[in-house]
mmJSON file of the N, C-alpha and C atoms, coordinates in Angstrom:
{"data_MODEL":{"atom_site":{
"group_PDB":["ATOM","ATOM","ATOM","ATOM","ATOM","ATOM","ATOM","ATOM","ATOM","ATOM","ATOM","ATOM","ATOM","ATOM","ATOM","ATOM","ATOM","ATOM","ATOM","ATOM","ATOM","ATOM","ATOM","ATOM","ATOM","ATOM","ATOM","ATOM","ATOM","ATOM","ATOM","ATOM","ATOM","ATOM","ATOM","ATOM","ATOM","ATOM","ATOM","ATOM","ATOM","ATOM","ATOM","ATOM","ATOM","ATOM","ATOM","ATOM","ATOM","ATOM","ATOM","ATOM","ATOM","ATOM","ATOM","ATOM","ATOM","ATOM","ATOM","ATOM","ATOM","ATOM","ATOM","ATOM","ATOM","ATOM","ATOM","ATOM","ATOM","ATOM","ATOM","ATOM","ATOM","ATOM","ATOM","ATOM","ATOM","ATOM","ATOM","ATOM","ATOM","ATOM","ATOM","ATOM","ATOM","ATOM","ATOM","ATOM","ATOM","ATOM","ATOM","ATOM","ATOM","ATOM","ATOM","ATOM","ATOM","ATOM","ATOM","ATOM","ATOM","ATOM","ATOM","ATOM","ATOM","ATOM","ATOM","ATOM","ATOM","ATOM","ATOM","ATOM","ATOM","ATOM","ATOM","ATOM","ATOM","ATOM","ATOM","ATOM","ATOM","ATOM","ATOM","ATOM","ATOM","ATOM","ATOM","ATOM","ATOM","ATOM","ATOM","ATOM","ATOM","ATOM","ATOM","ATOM","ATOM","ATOM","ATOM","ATOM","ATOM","ATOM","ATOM","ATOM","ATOM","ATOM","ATOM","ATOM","ATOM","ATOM","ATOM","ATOM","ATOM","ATOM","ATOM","ATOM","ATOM","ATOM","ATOM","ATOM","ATOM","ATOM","ATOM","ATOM","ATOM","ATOM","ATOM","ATOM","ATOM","ATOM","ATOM","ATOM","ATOM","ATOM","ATOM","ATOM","ATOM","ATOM","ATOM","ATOM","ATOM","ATOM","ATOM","ATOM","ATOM","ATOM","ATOM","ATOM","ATOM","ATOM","ATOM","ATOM","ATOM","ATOM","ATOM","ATOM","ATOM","ATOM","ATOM","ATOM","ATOM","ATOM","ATOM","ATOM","ATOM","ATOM","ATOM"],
"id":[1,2,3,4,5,6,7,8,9,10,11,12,13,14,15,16,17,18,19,20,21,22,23,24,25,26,27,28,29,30,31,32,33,34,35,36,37,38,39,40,41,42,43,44,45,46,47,48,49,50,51,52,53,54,55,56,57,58,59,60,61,62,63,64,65,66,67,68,69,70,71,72,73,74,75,76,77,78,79,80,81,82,83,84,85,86,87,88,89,90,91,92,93,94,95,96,97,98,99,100,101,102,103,104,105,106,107,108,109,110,111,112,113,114,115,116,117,118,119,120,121,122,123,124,125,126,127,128,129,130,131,132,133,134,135,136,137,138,139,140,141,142,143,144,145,146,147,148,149,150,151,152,153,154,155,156,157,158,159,160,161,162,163,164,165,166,167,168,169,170,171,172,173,174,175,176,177,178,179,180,181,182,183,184,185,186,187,188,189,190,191,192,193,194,195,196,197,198,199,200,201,202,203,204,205,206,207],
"type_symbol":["N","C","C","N","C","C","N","C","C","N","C","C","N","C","C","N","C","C","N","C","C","N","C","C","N","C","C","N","C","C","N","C","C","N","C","C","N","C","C","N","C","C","N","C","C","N","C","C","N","C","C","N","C","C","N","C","C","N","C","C","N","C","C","N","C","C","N","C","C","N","C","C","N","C","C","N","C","C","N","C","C","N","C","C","N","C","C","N","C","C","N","C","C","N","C","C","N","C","C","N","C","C","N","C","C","N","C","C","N","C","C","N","C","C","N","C","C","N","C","C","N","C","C","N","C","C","N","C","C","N","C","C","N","C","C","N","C","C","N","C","C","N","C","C","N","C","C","N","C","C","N","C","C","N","C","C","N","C","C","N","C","C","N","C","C","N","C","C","N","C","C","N","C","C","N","C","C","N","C","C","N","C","C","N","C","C","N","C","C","N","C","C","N","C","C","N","C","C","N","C","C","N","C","C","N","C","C"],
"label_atom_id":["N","CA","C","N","CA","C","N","CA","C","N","CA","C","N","CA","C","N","CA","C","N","CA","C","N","CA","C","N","CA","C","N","CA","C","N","CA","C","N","CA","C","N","CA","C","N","CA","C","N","CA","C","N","CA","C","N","CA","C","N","CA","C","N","CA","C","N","CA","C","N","CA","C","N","CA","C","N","CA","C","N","CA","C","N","CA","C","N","CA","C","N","CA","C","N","CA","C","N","CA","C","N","CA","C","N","CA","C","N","CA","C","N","CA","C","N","CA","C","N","CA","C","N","CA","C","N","CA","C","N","CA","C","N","CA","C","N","CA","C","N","CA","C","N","CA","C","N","CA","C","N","CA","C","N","CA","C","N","CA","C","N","CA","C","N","CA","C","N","CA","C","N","CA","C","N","CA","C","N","CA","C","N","CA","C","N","CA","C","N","CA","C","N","CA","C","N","CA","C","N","CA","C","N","CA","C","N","CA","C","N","CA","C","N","CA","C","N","CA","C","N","CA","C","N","CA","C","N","CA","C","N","CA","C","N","CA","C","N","CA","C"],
"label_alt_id":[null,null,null,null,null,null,null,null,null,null,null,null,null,null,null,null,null,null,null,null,null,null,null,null,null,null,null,null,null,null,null,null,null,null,null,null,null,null,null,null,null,null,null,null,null,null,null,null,null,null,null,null,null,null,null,null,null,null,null,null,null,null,null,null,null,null,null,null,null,null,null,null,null,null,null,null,null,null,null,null,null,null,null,null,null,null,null,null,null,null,null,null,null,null,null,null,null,null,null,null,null,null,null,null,null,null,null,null,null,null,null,null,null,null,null,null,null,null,null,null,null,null,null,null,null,null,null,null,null,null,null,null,null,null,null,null,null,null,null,null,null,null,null,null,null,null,null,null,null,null,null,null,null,null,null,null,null,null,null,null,null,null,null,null,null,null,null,null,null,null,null,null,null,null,null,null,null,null,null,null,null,null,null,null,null,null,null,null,null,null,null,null,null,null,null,null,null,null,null,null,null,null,null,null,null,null,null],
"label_comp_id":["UNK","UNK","UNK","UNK","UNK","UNK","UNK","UNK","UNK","UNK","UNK","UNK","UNK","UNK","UNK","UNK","UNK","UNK","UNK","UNK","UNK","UNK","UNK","UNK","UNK","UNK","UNK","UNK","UNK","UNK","UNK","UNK","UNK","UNK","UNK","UNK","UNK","UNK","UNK","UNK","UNK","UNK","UNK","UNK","UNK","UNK","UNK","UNK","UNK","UNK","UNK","UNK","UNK","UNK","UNK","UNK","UNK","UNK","UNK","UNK","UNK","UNK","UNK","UNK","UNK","UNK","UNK","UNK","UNK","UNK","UNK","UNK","UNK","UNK","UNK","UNK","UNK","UNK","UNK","UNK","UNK","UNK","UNK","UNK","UNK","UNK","UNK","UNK","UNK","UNK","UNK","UNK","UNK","UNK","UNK","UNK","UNK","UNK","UNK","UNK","UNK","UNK","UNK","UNK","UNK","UNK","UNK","UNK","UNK","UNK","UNK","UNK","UNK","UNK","UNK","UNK","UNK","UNK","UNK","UNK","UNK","UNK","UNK","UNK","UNK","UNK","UNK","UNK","UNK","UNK","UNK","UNK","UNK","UNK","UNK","UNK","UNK","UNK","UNK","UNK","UNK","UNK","UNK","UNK","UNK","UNK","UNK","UNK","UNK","UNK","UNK","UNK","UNK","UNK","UNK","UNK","UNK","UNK","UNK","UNK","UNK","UNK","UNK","UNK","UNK","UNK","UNK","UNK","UNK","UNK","UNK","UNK","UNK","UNK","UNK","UNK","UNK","UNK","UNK","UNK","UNK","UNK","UNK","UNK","UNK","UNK","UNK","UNK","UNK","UNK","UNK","UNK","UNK","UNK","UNK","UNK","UNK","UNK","UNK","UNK","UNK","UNK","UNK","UNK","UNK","UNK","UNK"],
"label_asym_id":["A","A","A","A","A","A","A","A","A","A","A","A","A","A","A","A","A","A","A","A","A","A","A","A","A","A","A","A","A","A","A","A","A","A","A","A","A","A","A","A","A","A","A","A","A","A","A","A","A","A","A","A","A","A","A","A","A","A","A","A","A","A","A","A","A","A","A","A","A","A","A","A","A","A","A","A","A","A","A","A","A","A","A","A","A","A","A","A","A","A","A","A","A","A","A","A","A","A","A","A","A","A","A","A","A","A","A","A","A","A","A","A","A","A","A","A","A","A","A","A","A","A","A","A","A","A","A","A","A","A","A","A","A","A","A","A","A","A","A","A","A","A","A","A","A","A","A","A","A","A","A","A","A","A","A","A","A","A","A","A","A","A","A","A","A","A","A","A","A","A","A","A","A","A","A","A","A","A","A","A","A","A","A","A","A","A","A","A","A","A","A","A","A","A","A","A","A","A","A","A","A","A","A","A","A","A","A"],
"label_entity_id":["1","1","1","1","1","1","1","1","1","1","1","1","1","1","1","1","1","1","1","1","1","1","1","1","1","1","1","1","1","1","1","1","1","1","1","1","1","1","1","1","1","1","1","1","1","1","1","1","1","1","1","1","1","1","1","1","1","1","1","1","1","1","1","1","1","1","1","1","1","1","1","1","1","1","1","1","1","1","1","1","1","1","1","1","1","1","1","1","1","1","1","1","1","1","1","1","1","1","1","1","1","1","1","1","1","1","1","1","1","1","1","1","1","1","1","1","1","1","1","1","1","1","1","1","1","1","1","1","1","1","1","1","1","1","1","1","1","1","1","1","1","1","1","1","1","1","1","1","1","1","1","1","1","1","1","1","1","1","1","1","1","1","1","1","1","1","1","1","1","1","1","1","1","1","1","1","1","1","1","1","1","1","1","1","1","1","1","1","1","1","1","1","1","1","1","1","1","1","1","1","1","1","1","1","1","1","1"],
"label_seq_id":[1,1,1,2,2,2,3,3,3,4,4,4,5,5,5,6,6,6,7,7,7,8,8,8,9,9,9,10,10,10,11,11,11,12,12,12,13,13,13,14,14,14,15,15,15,16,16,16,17,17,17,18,18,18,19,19,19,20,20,20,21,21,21,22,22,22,23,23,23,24,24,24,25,25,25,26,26,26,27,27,27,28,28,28,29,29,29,30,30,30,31,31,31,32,32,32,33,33,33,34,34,34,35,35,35,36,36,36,37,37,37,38,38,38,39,39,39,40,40,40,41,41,41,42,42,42,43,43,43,44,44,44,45,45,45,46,46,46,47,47,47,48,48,48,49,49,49,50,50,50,51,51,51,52,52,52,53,53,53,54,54,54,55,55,55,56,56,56,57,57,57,58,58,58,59,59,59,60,60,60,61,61,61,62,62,62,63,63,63,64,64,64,65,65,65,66,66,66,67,67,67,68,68,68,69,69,69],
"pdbx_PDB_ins_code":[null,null,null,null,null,null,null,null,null,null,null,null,null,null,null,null,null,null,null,null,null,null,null,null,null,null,null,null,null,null,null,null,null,null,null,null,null,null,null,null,null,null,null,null,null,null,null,null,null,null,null,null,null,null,null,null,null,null,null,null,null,null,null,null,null,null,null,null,null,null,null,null,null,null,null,null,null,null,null,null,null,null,null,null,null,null,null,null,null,null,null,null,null,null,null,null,null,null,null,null,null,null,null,null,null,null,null,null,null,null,null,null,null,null,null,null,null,null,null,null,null,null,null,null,null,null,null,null,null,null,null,null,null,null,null,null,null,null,null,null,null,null,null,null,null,null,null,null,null,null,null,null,null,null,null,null,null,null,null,null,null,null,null,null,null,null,null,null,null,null,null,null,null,null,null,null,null,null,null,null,null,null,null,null,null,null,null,null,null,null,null,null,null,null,null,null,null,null,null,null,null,null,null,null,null,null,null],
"Cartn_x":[-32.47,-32.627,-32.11,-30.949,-30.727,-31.412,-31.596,-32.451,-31.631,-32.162,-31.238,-31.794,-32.691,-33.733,-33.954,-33.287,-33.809,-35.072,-34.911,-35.984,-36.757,-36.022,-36.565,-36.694,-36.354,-36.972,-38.112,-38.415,-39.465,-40.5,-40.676,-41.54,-42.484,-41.007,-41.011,-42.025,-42.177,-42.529,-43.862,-44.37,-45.273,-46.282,-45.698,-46.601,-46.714,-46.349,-46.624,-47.728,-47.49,-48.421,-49.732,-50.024,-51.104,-51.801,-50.904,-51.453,-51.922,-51.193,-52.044,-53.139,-53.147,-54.468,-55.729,-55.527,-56.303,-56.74,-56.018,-56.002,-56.921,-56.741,-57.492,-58.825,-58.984,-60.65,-61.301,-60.686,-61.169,-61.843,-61.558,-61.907,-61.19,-59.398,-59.281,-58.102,-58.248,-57.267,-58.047,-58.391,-58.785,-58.011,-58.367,-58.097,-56.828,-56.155,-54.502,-53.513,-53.674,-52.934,-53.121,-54.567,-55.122,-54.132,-54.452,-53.626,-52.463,-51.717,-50.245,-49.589,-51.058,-50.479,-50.627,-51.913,-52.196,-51.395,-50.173,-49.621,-48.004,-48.015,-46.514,-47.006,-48.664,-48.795,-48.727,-48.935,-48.617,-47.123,-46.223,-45.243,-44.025,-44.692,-44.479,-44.618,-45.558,-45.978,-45.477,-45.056,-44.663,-42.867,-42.331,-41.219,-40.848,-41.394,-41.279,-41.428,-42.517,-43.055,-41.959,-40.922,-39.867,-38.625,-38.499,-37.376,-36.178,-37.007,-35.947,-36.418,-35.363,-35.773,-35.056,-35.762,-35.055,-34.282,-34.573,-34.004,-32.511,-32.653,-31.324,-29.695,-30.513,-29.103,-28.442,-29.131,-28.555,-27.851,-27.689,-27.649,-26.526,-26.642,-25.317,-25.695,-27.271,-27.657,-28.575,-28.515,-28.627,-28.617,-29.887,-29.915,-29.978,-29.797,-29.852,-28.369,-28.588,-27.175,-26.962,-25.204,-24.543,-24.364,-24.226,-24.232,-23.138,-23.06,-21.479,-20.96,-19.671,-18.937,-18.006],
"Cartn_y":[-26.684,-25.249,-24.808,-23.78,-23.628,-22.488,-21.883,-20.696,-19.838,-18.359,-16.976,-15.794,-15.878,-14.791,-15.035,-13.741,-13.238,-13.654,-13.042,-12.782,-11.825,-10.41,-9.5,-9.788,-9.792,-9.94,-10.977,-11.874,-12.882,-12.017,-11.492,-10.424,-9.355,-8.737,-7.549,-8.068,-9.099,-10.085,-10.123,-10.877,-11.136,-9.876,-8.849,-7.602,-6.996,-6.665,-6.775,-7.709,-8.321,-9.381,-9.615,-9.236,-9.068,-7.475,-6.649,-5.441,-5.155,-5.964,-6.385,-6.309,-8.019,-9.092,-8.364,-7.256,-6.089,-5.101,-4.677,-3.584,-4.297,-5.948,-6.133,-7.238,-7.401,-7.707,-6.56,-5.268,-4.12,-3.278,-3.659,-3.525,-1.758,-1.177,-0.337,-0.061,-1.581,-2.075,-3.2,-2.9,-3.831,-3.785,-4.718,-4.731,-5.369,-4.852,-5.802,-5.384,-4.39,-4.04,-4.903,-4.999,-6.086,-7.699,-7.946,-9.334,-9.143,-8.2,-8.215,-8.065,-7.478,-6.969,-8.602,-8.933,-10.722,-11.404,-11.697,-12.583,-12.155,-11.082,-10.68,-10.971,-11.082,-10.928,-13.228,-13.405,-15.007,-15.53,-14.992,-14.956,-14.706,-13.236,-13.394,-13.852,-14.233,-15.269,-16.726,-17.306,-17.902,-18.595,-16.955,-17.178,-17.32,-16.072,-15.902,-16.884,-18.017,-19.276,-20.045,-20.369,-21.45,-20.715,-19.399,-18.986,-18.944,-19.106,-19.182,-18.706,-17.573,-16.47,-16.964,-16.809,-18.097,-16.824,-15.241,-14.525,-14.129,-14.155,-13.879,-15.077,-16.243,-16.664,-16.376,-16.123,-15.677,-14.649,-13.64,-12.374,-12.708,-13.636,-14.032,-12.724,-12.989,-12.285,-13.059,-12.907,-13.565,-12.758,-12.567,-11.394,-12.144,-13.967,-14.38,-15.014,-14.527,-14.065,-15.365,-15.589,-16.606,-17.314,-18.541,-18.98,-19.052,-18.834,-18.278,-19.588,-19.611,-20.742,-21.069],
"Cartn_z":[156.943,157.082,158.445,158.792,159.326,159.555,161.076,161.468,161.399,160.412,160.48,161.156,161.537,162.205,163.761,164.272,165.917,166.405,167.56,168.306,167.679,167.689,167.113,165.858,164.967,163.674,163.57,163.986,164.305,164.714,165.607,166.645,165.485,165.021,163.908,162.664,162.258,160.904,161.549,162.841,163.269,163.648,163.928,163.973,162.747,161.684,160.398,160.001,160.126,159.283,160.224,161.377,162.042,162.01,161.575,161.08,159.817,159.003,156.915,157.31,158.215,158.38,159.475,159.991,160.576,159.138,158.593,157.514,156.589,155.968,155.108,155.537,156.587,157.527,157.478,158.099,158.02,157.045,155.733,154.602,154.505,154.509,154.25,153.412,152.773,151.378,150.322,149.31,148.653,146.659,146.334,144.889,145.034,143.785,143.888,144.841,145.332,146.171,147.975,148.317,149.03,149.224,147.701,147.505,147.511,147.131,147.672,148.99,149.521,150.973,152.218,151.033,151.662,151.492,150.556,150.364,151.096,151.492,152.354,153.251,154.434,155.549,155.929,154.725,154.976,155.011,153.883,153.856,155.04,155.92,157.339,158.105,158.41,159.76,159.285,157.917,157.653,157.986,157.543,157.668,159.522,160.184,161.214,162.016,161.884,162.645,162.113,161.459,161.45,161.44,161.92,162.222,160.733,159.598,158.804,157.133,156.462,155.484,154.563,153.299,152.462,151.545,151.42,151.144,151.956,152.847,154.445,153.618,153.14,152.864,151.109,150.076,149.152,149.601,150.484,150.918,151.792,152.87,153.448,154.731,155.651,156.406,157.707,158.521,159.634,160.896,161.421,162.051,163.835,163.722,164.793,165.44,166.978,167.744,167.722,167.596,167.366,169.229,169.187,170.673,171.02,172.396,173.152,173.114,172.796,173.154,174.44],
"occupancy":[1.0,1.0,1.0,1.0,1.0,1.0,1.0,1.0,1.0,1.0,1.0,1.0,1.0,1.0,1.0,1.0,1.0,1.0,1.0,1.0,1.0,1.0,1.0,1.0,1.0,1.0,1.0,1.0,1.0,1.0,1.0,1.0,1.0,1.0,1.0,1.0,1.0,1.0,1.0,1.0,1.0,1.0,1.0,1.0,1.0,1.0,1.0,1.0,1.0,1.0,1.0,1.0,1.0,1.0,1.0,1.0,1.0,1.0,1.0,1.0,1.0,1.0,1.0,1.0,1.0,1.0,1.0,1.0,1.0,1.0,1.0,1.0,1.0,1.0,1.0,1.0,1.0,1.0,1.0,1.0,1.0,1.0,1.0,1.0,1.0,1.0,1.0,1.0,1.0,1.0,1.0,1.0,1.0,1.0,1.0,1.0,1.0,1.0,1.0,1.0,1.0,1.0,1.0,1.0,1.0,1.0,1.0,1.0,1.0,1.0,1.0,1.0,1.0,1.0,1.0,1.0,1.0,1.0,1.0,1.0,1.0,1.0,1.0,1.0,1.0,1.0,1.0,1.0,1.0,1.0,1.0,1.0,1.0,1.0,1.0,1.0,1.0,1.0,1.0,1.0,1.0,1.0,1.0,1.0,1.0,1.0,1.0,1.0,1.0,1.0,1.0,1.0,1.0,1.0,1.0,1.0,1.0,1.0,1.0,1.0,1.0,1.0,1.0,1.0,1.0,1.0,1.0,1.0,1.0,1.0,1.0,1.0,1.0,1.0,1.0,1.0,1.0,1.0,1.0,1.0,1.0,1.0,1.0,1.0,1.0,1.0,1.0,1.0,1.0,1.0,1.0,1.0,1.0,1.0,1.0,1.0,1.0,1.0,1.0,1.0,1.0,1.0,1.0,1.0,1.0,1.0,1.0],
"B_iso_or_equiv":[0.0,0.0,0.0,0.0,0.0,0.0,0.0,0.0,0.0,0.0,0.0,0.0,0.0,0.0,0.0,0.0,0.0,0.0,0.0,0.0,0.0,0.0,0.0,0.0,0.0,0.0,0.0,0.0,0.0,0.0,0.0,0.0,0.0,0.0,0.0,0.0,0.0,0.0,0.0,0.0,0.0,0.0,0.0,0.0,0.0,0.0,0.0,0.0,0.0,0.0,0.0,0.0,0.0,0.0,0.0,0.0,0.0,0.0,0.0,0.0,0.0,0.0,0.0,0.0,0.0,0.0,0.0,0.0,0.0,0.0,0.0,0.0,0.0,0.0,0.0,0.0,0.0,0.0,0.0,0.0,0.0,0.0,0.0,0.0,0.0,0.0,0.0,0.0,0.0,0.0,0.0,0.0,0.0,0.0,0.0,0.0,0.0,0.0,0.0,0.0,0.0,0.0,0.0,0.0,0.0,0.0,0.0,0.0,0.0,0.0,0.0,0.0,0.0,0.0,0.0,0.0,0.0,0.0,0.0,0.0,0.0,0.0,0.0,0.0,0.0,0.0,0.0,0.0,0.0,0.0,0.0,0.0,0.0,0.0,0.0,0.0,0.0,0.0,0.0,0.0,0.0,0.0,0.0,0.0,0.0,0.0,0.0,0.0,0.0,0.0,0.0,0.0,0.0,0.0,0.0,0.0,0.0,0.0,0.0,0.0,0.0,0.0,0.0,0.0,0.0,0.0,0.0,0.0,0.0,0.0,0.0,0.0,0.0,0.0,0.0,0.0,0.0,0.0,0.0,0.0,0.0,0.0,0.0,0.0,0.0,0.0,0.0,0.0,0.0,0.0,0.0,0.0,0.0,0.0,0.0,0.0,0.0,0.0,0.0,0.0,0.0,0.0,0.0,0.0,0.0,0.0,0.0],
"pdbx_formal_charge":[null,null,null,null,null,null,null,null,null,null,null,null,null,null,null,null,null,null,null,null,null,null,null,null,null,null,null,null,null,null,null,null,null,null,null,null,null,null,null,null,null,null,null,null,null,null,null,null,null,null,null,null,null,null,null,null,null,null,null,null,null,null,null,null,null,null,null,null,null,null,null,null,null,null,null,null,null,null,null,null,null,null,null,null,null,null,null,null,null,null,null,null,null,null,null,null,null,null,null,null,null,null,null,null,null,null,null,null,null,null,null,null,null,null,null,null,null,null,null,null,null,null,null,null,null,null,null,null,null,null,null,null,null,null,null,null,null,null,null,null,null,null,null,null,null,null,null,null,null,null,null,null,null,null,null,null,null,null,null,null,null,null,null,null,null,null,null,null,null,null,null,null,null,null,null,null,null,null,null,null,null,null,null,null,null,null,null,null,null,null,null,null,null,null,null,null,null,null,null,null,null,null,null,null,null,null,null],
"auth_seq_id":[1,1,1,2,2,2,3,3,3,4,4,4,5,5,5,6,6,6,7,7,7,8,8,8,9,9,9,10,10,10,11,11,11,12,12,12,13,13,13,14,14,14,15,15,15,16,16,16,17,17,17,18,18,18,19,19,19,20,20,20,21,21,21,22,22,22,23,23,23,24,24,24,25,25,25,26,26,26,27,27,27,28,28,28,29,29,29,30,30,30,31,31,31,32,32,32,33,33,33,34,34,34,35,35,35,36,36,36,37,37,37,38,38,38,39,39,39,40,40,40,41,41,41,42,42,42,43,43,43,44,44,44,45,45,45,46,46,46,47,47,47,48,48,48,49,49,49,50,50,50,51,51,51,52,52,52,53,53,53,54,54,54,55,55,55,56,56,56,57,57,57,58,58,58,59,59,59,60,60,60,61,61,61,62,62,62,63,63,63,64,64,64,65,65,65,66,66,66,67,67,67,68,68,68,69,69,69],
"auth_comp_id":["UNK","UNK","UNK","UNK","UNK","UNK","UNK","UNK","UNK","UNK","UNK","UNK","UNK","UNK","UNK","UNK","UNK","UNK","UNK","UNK","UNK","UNK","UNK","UNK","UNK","UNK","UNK","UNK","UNK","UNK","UNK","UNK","UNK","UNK","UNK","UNK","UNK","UNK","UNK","UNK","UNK","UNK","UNK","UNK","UNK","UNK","UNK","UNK","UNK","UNK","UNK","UNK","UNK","UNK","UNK","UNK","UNK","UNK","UNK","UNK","UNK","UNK","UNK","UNK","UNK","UNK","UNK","UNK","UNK","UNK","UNK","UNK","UNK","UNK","UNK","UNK","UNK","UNK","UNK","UNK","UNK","UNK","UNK","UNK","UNK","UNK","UNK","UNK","UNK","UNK","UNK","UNK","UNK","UNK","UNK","UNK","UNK","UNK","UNK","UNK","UNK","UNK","UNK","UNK","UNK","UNK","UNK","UNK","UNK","UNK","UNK","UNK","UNK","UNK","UNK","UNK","UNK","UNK","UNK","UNK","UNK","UNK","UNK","UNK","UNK","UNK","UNK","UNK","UNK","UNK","UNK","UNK","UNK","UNK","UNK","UNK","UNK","UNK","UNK","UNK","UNK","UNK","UNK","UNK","UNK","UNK","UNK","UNK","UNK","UNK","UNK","UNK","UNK","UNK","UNK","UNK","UNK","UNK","UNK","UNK","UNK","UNK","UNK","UNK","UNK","UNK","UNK","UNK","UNK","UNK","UNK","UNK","UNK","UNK","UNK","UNK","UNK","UNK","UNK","UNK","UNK","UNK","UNK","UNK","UNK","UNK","UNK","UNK","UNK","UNK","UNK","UNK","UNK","UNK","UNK","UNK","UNK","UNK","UNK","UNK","UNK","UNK","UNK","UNK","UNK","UNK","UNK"],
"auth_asym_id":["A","A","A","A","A","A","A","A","A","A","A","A","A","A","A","A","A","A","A","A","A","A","A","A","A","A","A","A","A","A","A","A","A","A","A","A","A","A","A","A","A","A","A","A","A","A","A","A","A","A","A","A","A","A","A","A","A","A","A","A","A","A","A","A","A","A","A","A","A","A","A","A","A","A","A","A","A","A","A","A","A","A","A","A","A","A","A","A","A","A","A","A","A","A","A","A","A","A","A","A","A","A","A","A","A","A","A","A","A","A","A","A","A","A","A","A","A","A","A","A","A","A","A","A","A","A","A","A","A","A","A","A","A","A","A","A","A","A","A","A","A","A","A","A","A","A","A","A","A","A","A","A","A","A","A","A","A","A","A","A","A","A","A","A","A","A","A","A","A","A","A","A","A","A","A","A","A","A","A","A","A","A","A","A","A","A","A","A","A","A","A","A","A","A","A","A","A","A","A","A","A","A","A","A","A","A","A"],
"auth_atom_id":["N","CA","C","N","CA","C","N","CA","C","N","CA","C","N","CA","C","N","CA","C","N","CA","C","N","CA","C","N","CA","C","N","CA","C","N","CA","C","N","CA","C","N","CA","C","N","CA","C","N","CA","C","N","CA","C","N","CA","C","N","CA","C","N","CA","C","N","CA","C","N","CA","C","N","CA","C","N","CA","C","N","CA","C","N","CA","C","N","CA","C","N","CA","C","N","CA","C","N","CA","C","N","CA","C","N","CA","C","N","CA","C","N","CA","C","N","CA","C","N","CA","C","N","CA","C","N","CA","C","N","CA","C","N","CA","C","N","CA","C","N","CA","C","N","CA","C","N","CA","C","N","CA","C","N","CA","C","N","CA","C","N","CA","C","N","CA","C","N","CA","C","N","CA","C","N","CA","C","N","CA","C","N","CA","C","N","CA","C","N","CA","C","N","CA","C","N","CA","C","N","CA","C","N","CA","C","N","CA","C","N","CA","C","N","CA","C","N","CA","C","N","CA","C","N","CA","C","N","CA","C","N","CA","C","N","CA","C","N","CA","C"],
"pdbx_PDB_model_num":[1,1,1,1,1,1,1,1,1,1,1,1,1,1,1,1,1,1,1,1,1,1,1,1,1,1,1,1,1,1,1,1,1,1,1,1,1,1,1,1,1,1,1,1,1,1,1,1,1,1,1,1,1,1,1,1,1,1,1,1,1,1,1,1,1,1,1,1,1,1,1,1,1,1,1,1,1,1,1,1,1,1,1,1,1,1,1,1,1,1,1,1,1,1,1,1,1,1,1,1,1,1,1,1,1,1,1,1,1,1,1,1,1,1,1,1,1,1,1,1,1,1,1,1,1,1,1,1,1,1,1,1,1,1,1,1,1,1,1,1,1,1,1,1,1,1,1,1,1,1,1,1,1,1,1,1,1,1,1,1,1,1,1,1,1,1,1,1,1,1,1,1,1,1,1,1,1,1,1,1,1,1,1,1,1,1,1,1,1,1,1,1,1,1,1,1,1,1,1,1,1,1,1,1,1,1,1]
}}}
């Protein structure tokens, strides 16, 4: 797996998914909508913690800066 994701997009994923995981402790999402919002906020911190989006390469997208040669 090669890494396709920034800084910023890493960052971006990780504040998302700590704002779900606020929203649904908080109790001001529940039912199925809850669990969907639970399973993107894992999915983020997921992707974000290995730097790599398994959607970004069907897509042929890569939002992390190429190294100077």
């Amino acid at each position: 797996m090669t890494r396709n994701m920034g800084t910023i997009d890493r960052l971006l994923r990780t504040i998302i998914a700590v704002v779900i995981v606020m929203l649904l402790l908080s109790g001001a999402v529940s039912g199925t909508l809850a669990v969907l919002l639970g399973i993107f906020a894992v999915a983020f911190l997921g992707t974000s913690g290995i730097g790599w989006c398994p959607l970004y390469k069907p897509l042929g997208i890569s939002t992390k800066k190429a190294k100077p040669e």
